[in-house]
C-alpha positions as CSV (number, residue, x, y, z in Angstrom):
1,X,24.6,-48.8,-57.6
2,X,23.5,-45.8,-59.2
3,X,20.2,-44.3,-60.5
4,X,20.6,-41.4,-62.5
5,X,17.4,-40.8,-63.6
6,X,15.2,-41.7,-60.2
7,X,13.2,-38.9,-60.4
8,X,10.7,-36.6,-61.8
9,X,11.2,-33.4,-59.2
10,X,12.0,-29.9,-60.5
11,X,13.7,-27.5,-58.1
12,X,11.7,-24.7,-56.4
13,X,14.3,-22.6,-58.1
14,X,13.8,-24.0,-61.9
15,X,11.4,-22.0,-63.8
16,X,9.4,-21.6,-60.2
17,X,9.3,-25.4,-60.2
18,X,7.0,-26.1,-63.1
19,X,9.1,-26.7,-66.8
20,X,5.4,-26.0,-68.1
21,X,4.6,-29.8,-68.4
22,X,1.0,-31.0,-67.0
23,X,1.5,-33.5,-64.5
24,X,0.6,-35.7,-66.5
25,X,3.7,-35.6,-68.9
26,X,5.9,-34.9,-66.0
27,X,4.8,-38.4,-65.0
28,X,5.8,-40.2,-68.1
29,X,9.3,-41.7,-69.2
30,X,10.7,-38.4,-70.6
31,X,11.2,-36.8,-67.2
32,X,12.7,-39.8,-65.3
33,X,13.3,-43.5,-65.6
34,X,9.8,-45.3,-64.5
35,X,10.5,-48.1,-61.4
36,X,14.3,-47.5,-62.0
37,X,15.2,-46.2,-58.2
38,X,12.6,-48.9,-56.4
39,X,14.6,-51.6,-58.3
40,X,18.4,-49.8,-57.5
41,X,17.3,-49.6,-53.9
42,X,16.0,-53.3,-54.0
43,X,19.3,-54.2,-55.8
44,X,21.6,-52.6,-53.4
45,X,20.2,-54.0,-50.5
46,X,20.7,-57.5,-52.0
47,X,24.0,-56.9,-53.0
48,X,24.9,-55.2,-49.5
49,X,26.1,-52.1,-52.1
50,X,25.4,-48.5,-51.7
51,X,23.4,-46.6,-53.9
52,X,23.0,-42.9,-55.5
53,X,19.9,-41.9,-56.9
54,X,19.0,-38.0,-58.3
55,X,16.8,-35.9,-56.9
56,X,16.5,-33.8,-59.7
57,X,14.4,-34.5,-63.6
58,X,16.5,-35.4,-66.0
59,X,14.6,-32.8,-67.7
60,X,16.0,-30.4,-66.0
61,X,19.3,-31.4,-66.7
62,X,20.6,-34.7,-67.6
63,X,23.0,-36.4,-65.4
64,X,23.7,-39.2,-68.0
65,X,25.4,-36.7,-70.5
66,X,28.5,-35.1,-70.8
67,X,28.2,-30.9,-70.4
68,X,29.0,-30.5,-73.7
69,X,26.5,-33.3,-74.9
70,X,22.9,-31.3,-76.7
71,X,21.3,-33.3,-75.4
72,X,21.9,-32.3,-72.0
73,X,18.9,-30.8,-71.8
74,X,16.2,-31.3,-73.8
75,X,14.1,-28.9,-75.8
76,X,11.4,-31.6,-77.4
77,X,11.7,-35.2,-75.8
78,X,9.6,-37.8,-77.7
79,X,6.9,-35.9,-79.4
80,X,6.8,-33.2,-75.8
81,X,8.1,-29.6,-76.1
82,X,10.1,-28.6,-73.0
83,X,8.6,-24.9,-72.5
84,X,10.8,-24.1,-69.8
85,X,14.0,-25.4,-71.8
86,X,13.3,-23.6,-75.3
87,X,15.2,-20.5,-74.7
88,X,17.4,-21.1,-72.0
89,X,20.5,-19.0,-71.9
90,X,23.9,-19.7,-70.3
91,X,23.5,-17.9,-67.2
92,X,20.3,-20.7,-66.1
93,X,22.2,-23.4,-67.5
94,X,25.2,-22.9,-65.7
95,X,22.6,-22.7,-62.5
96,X,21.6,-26.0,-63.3
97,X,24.9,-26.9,-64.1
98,X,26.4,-25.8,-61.0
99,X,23.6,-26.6,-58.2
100,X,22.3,-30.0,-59.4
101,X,24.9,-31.8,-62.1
102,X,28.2,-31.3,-60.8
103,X,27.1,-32.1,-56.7
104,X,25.6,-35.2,-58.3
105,X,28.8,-36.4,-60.1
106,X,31.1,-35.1,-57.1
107,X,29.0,-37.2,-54.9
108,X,28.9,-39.7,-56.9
109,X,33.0,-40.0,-57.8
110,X,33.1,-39.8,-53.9
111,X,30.9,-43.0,-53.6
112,X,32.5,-44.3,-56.1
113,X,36.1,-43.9,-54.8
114,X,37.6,-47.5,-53.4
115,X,34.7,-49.3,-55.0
116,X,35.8,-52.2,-58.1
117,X,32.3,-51.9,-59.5
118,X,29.7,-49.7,-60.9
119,X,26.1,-51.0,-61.6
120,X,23.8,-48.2,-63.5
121,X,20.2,-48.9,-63.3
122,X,17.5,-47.5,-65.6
123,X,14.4,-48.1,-67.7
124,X,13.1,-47.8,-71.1
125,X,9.6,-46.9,-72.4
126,X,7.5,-49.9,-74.0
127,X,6.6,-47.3,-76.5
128,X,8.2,-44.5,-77.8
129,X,5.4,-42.5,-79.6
130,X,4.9,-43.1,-83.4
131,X,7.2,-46.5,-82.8
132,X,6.3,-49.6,-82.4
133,X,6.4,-51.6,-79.3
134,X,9.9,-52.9,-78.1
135,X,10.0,-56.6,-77.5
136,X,12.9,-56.7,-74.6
137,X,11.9,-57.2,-71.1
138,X,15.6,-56.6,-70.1
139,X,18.4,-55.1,-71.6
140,X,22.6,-54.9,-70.6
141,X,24.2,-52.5,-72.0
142,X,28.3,-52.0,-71.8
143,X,31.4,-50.6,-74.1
144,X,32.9,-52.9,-76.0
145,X,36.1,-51.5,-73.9
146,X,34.9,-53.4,-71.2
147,X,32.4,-56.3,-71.0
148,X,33.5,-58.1,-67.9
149,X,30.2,-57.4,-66.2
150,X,28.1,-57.2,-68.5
151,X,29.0,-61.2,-70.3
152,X,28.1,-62.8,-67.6
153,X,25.1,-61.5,-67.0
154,X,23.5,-61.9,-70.0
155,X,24.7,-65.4,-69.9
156,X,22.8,-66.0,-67.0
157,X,19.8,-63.9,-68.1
158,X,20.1,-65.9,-71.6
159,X,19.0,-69.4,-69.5
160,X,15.5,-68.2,-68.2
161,X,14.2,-68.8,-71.8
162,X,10.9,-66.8,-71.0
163,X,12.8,-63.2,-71.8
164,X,14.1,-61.5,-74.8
165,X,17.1,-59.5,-73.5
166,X,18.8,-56.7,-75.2
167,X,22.5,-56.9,-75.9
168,X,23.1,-53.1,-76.4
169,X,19.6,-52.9,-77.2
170,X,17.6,-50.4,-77.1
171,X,20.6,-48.4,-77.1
172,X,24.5,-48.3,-77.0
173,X,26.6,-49.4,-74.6
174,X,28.9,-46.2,-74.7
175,X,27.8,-42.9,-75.3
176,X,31.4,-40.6,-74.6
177,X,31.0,-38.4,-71.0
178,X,27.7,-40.4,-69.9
179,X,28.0,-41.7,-65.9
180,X,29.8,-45.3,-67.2
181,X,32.3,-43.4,-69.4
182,X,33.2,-40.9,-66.5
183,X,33.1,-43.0,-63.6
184,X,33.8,-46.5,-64.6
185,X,35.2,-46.6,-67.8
186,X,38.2,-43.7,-67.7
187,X,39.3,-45.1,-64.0
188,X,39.2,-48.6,-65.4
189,X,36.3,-50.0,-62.8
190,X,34.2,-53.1,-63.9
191,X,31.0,-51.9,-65.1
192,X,27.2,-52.8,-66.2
193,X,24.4,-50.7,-67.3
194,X,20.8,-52.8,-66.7
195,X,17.9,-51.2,-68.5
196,X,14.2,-52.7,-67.7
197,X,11.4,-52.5,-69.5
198,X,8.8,-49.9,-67.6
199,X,6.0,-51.7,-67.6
200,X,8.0,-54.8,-65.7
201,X,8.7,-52.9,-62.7
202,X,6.3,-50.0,-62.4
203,X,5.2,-51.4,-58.8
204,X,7.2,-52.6,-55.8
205,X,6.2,-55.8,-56.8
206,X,7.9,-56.1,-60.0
207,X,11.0,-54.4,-58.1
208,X,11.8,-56.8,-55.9
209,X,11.1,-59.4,-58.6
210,X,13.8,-58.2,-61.1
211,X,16.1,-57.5,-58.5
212,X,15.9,-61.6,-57.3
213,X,16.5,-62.6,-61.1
214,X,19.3,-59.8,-61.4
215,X,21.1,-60.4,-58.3
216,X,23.5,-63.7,-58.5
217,X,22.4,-66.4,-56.4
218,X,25.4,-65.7,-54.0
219,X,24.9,-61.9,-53.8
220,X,28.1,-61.3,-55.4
221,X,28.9,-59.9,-58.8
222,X,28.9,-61.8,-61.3
């Protein structure tokens, strides 16, 4: 299991710790997935699995990109300007680079190493700003390299007729250097990416909720 955006923390070390966000936006869905690591932990103890999570905001720097991806870190993020990340200059991105993203992937190509399977956990917004509302409660996303995992699953999410399920919706399955492409996709490891609607498992509650209907009924994959 892996979570790569579980959290909203900035480093000590980053712009003395503060991007020059209020809390308040440092709380919202730009700076981390929302109920994404409850629901990986909840998972991967169902599934008897291990489990990587960040420490780090993805605002800081984005585990889920390649290094050469822009968006790697972000300037403006849903109508939000990233103070801290306007003018950054190669020496503090290769900081960033260097301290938080590549321990993350090493750790997490470490993890990975003997394992068949990846399963990437994350969450989308309800809302972005100046949108309207997204109808999926769940979404499973996967490259159409490699649906192995991801069929199934939405098979068996398709029978609760209660839930509108995104098949590569509210985004792509693939997106080239992200966590799937790296470390499932170019060693040829079956492979899922579940996305959950915030709102849906923003309390421990939900959490373990999503990860009963998730889980297959033998604790398997599926």
């Amino acid at each position: 299991m892996t979570c790569d955006h579980a959290s909203n923390a900035v480093p000590a070390w980053v712009a003395g710790g503060d991007l020059g966000l209020p809390p308040e936006e440092m709380g919202r869905h730009i700076a981390w997935d929302i109920g994404a690591a409850g629901l990986a932990r909840a998972l991967a103890r169902r599934l008897d699995s291990p489990a990587i999570l960040s420490r780090f905001s993805r605002l800081v720097i984005d585990p889920n990109r390649g290094e050469e991806d822009p968006t790697l870190v972000m300037r403006l993020y849903d109508g939000t300007v990233i103070p801290a990340n306007r003018h950054l200059d190669a020496a503090a991105l290769g900081e960033r680079l260097d301290r938080l993203y590549r321990p993350y992937h090493a750790a997490l190509a470490c993890l990975a190493a003997g394992r068949e399977a990846i399963c990437a956990v994350h969450s989308f917004t309800p809302r972005l700003r100046g949108r309207p509302p997204r109808p999926w409660h769940v979404a499973v996303l996967h490259s159409h390299r490699d649906g192995r995992l991801a069929r199934p699953l939405l098979r068996r999410l398709a029978a609760e007729t209660d839930l509108v399920i995104g098949d590569n919706q509210p985004y792509s399955g693939h997106l080239p250097g992200d966590s799937i492409d790296r470390h499932a996709l170019r060693p040829g490891r079956l492979n899922v990416l579940i996305e959950l609607r915030q709102d849906l498992i923003a309390d421990p509650a939900g959490q373990e909720e999503w990860a009963a209907r998730l889980a297959p009924p033998s604790g398997r994959r599926p």
